[in-house]
LOMARMAR-720124 format. One record per residue: residue number from 1; x, y, z of N, C-alpha, C in turn; residue in one letter. Coordinates in steps of 0.1 Angstrom, whole numbers, m for minus. Layout:
# residues N
+-----+-------+-------+-------+-------+-------+-------+-------+-------+-------+----+
:   i :   n_X :   n_Y :   n_Z :  ca_X :  ca_Y :  ca_Z :   c_X :   c_Y :   c_Z : aa :
+-----+-------+-------+-------+-------+-------+-------+-------+-------+-------+----+
: NUM :     X :     Y :     Z :     X :     Y :     Z :     X :     Y :     Z :  A :
...
+-----+-------+-------+-------+-------+-------+-------+-------+-------+-------+----+
END
This chain:
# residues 153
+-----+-------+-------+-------+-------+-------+-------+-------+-------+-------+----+
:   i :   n_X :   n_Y :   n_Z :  ca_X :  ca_Y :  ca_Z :   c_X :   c_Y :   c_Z : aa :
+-----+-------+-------+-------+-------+-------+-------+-------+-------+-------+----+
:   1 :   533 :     3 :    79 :   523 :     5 :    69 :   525 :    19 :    63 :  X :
:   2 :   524 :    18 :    51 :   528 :    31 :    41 :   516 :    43 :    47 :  X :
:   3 :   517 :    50 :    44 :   513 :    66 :    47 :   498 :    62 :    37 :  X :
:   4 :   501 :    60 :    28 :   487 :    56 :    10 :   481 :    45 :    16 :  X :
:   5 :   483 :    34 :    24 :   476 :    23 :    27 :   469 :    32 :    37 :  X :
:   6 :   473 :    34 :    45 :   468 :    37 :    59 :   451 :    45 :    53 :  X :
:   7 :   459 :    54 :    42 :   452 :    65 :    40 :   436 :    58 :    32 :  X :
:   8 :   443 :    46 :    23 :   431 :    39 :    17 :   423 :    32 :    24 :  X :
:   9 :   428 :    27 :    36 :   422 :    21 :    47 :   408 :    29 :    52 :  X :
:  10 :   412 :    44 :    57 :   407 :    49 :    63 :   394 :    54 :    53 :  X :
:  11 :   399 :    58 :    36 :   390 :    61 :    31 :   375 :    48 :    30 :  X :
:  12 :   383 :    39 :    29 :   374 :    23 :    25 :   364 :    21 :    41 :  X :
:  13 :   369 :    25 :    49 :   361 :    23 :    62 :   349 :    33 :    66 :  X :
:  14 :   354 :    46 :    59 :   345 :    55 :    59 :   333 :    56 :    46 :  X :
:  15 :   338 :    48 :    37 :   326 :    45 :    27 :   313 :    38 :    34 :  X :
:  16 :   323 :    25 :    40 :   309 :    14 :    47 :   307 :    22 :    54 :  X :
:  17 :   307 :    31 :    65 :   303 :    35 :    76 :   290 :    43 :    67 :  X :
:  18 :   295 :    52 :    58 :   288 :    62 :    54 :   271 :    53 :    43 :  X :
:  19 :   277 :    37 :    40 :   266 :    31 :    34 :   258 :    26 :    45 :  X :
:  20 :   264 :    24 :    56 :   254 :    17 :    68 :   245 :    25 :    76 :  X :
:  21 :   248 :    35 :    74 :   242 :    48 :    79 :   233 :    52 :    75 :  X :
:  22 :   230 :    55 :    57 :   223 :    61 :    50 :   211 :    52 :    49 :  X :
:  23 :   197 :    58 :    50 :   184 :    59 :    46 :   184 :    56 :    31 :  X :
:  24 :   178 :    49 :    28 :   167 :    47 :    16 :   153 :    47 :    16 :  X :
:  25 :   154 :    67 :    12 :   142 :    71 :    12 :   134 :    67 :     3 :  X :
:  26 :   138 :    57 :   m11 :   128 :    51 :   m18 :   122 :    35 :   m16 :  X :
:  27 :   127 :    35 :     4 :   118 :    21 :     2 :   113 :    27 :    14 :  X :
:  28 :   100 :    33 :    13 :    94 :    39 :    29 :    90 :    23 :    36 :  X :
:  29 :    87 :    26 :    43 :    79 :    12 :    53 :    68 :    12 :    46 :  X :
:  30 :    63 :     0 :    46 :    48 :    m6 :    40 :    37 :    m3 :    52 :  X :
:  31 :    38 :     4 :    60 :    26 :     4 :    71 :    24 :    21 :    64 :  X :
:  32 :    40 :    31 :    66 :    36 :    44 :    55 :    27 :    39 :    39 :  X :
:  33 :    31 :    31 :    34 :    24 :    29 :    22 :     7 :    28 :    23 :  X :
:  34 :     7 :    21 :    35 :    m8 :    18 :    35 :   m14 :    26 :    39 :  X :
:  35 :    m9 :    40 :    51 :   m16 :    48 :    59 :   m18 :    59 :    40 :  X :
:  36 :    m4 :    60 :    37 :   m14 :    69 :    23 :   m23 :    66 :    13 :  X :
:  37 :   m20 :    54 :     8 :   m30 :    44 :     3 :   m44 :    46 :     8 :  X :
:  38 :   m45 :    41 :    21 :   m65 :    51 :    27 :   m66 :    63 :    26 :  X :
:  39 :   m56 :    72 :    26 :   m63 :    87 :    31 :   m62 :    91 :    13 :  X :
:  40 :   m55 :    87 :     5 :   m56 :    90 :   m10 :   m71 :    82 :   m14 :  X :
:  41 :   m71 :    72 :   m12 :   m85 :    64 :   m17 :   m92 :    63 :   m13 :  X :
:  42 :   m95 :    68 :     5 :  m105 :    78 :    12 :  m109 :    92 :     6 :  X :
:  43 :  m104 :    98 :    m1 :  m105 :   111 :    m7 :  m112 :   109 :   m24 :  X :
:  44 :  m110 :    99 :   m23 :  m115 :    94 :   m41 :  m103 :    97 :   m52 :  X :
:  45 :   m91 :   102 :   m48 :   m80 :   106 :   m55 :   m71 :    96 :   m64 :  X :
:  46 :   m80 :    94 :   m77 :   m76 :    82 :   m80 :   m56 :    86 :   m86 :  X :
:  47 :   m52 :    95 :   m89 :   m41 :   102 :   m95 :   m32 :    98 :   m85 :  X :
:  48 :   m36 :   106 :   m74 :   m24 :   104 :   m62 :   m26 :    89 :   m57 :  X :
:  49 :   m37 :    80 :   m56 :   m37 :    61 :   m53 :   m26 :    54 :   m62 :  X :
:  50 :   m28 :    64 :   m77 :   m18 :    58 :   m91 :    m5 :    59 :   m89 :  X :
:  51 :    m3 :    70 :   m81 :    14 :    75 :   m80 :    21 :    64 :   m68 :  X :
:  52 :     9 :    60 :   m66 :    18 :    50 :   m51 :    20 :    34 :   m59 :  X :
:  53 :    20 :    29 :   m68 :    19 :    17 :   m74 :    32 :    17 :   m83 :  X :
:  54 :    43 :     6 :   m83 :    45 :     4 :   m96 :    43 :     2 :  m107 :  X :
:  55 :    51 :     4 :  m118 :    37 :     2 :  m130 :    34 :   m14 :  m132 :  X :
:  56 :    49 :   m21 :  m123 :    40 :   m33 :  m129 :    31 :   m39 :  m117 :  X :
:  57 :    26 :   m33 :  m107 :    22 :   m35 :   m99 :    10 :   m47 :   m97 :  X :
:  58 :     6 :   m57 :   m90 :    m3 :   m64 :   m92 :   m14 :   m66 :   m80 :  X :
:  59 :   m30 :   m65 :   m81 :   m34 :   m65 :   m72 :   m46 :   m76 :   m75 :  X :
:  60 :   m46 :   m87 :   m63 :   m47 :  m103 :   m61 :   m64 :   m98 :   m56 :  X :
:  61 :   m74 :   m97 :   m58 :   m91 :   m98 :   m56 :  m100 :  m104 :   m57 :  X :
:  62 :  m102 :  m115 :   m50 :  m113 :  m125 :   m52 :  m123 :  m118 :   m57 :  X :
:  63 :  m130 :  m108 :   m56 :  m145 :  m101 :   m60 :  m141 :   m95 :   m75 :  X :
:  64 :  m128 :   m92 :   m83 :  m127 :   m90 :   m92 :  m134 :   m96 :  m106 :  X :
:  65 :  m142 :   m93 :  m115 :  m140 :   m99 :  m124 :  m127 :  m105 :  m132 :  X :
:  66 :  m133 :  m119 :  m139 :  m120 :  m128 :  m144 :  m116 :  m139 :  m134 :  X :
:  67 :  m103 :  m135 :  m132 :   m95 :  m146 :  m126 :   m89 :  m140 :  m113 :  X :
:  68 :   m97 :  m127 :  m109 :   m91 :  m120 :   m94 :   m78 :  m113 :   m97 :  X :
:  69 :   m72 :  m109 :  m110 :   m56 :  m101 :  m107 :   m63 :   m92 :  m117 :  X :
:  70 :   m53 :   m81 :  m112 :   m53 :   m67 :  m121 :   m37 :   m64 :  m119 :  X :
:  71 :   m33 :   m64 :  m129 :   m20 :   m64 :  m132 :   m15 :   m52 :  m143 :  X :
:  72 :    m7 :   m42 :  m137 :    m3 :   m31 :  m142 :    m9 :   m18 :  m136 :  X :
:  73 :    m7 :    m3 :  m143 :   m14 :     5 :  m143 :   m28 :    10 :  m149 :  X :
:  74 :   m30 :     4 :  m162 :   m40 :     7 :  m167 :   m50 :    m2 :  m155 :  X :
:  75 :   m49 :   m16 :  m156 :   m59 :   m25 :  m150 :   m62 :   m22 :  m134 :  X :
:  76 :   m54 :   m15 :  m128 :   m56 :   m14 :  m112 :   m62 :     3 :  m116 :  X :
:  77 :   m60 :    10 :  m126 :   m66 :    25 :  m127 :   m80 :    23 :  m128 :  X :
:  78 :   m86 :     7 :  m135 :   m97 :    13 :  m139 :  m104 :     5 :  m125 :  X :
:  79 :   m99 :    m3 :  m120 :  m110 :    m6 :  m105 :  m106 :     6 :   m93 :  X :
:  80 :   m99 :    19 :   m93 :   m99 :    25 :   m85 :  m107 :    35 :   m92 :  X :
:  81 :  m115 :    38 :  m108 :  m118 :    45 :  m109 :  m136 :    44 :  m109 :  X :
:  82 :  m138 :    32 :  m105 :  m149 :    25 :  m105 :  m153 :    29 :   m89 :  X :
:  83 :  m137 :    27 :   m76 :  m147 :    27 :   m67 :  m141 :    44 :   m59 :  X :
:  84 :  m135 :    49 :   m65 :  m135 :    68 :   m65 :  m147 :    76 :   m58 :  X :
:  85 :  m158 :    73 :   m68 :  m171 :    84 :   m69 :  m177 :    73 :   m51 :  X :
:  86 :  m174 :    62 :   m48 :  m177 :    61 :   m40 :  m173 :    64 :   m27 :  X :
:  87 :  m156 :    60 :   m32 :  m151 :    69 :   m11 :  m152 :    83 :   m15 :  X :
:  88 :  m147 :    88 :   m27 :  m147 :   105 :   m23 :  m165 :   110 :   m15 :  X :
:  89 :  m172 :   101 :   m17 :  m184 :   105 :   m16 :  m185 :   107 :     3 :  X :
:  90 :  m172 :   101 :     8 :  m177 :    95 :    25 :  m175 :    81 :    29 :  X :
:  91 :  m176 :    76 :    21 :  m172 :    62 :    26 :  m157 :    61 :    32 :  X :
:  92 :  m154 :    50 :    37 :  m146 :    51 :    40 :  m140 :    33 :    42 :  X :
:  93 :  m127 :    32 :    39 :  m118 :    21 :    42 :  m106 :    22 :    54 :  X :
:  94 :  m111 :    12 :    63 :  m102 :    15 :    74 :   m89 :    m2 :    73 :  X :
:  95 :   m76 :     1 :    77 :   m73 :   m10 :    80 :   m69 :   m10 :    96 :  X :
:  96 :   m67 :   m24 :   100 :   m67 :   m20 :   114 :   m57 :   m37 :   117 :  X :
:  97 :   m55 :   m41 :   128 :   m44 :   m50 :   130 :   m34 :   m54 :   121 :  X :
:  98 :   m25 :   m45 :   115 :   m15 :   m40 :   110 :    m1 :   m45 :   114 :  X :
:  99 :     3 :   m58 :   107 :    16 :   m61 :   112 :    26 :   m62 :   102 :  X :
: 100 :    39 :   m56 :   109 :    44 :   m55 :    93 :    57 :   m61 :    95 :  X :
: 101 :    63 :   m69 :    85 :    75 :   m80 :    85 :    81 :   m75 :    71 :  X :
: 102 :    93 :   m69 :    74 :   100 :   m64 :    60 :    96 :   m53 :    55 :  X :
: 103 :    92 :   m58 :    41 :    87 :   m47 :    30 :    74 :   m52 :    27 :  X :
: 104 :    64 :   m62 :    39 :    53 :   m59 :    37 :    46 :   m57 :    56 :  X :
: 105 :    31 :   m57 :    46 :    21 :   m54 :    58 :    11 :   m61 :    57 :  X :
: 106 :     7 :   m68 :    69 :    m1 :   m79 :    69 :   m14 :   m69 :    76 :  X :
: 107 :   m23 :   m67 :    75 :   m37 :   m61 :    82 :   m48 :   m67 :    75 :  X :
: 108 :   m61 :   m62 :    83 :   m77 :   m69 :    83 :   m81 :   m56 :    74 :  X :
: 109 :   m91 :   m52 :    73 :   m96 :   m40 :    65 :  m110 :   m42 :    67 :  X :
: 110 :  m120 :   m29 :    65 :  m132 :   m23 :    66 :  m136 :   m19 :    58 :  X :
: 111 :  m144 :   m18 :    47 :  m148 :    m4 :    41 :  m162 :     0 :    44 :  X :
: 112 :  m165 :    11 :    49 :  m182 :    11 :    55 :  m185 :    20 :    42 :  X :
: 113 :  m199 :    22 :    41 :  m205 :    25 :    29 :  m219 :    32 :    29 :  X :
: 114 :  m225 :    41 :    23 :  m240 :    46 :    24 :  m245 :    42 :    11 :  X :
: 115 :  m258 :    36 :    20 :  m266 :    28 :     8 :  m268 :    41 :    m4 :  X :
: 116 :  m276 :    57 :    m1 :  m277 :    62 :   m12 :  m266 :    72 :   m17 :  X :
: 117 :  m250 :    66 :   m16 :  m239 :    67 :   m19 :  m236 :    83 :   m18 :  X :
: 118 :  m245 :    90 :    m1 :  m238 :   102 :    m1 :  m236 :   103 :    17 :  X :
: 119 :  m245 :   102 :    20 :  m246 :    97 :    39 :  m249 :    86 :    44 :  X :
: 120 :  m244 :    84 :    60 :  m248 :    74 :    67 :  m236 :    68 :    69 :  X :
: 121 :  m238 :    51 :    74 :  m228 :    40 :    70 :  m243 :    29 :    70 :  X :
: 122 :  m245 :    25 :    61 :  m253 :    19 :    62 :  m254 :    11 :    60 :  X :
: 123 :  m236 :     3 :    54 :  m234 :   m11 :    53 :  m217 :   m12 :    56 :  X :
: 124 :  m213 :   m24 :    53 :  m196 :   m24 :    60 :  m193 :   m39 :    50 :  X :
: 125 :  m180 :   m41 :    46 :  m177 :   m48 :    39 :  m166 :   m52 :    45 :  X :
: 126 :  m157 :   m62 :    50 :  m145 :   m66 :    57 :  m142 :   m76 :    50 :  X :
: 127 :  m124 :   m71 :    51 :  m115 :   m88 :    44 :  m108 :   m86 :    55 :  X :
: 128 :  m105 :   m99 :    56 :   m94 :  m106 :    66 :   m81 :  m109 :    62 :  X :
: 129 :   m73 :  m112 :    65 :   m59 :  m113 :    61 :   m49 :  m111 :    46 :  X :
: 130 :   m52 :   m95 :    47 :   m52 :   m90 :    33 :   m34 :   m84 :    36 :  X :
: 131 :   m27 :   m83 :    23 :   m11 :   m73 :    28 :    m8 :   m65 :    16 :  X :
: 132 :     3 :   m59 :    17 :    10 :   m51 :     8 :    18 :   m50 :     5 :  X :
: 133 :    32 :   m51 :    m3 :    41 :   m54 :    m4 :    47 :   m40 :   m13 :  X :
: 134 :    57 :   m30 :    m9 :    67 :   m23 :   m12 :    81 :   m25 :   m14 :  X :
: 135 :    86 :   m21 :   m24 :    97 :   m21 :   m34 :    98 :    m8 :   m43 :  X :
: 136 :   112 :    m7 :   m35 :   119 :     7 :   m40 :   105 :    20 :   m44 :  X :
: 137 :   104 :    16 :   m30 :    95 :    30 :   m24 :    76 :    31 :   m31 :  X :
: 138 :    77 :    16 :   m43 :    60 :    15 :   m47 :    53 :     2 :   m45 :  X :
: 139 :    41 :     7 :   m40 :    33 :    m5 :   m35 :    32 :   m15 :   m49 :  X :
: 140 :    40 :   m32 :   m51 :    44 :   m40 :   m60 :    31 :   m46 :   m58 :  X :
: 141 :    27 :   m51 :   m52 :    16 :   m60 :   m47 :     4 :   m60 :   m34 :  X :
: 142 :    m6 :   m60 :   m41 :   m22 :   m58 :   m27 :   m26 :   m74 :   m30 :  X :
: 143 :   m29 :   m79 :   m20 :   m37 :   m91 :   m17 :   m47 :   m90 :   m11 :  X :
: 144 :   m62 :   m89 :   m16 :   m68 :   m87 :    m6 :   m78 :  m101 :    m3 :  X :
: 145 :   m80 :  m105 :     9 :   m85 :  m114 :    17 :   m98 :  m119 :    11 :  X :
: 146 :  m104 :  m129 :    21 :  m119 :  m133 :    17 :  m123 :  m123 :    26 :  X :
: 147 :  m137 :  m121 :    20 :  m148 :  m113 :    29 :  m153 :  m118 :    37 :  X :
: 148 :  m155 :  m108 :    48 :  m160 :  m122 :    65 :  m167 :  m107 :    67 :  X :
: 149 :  m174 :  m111 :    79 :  m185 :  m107 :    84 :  m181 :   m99 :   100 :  X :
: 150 :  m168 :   m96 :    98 :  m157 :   m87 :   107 :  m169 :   m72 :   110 :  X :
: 151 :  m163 :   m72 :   123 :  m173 :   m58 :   130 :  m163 :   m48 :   123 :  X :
: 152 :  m173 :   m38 :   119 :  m173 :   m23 :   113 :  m172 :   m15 :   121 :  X :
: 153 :  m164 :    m6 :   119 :  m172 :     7 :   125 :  m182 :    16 :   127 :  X :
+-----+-------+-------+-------+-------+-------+-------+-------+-------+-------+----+
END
């Protein structure tokens, strides 16, 4: 074998090695998407909730007015900016049985709540088998569940 084959050989083996290797930092895990997802939308930070979405992003809500989807950025900006003034206030959204397959995440969720929207927990709101779905590093799609009567914190 020629000295130039050998040599293309060795280059072409070290490309795959060097693609099998490398990270793609723009598809984090969907369980990281969701742990920032609460502590941004626990904070009321609707800007930094925005930067985690694609723009064509879709989020599936039976309690939504319409037909339950909000589809895009403007439409998912304006029901995070609706419920903002209430987690920045203390509230808080927990998710919890968290299982994740691929580039999504399958979890239950919480949000507890103060009736005069500054202390307490004075109520709790639960969906059940809600997920998330990441692509090329932005949350593409939220599904969130029916509401059940799931223990709060």
């Amino acid at each position: 074998m020629s000295r130039l084959v050998r040599f293309a050989l060795v280059l072409c083996a070290l490309a795959l090695l060097s693609a099998a290797c490398s990270s793609d930092d723009a598809s984090p895990d969907p369980e990281a998407a969701l742990a920032e997802l609460t502590a941004t939308g626990n904070a009321g930070d609707v800007d930094a909730v925005m930067a985690l979405y694609a723009e064509d992003a879709v989020v599936l809500n039976h309690s939504l007015d319409d037909d339950g989807v909000a589809t895009g950025h403007a439409e998912i900006r304006a029901i995070e900016e609706q419920t903002a003034p209430v987690q920045g206030s203390g509230a808080g959204f927990a998710a919890v049985n968290v299982v994740v397959s691929g580039s999504t995440a399958e979890f239950d969720s919480s949000f507890t709540y103060a009736a005069d929207g500054v202390t307490g927990n004075d109520g709790c709101v639960g969906n059940l088998f809600n997920s998330l779905t990441v692509e090329d590093g932005k949350i593409v799609l939220i599904e969130w569940g029916p509401s059940s009567s799931m223990p709060c914190p």
